[in-house]
C-alpha positions, 0 to 999 in steps of 0.5 A: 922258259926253264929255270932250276929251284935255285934260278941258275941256268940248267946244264946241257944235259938237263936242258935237254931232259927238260926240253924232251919232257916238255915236247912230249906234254905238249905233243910236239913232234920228237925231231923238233928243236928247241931252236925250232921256236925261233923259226916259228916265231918269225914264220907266224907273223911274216904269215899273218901279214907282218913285214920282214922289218916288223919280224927282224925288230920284234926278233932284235935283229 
């Protein structure tokens, strides 16, 4: 999702400058989590009909 110009991982700080920026353009709520996209991703398809079996290997559990 976010990569540095030489494709190394960021740092935490710059991470979370990235994530903050990258929230505030899409117009995400400020308390929202990065980690918050994972709760999204199972929720989603588990109301669309999805089984709890379905969700866990889609997320490699």
């Amino acid at each position: 999702m976010f990569a540095s110009p030489s494709r190394n991982m960021f740092r935490r700080s710059t991470f979370a400058r990235k994530w903050r920026r990258a929230r505030e353009i899409v117009g995400m709520p400020e308390g929202f989590r990065f980690y918050d996209l994972r709760y999204t991703g199972h929720t989603l398809p588990t109301q669309s009909g999805a089984t709890l079996k379905d969700t866990m290997v889609w997320a490699g559990q």
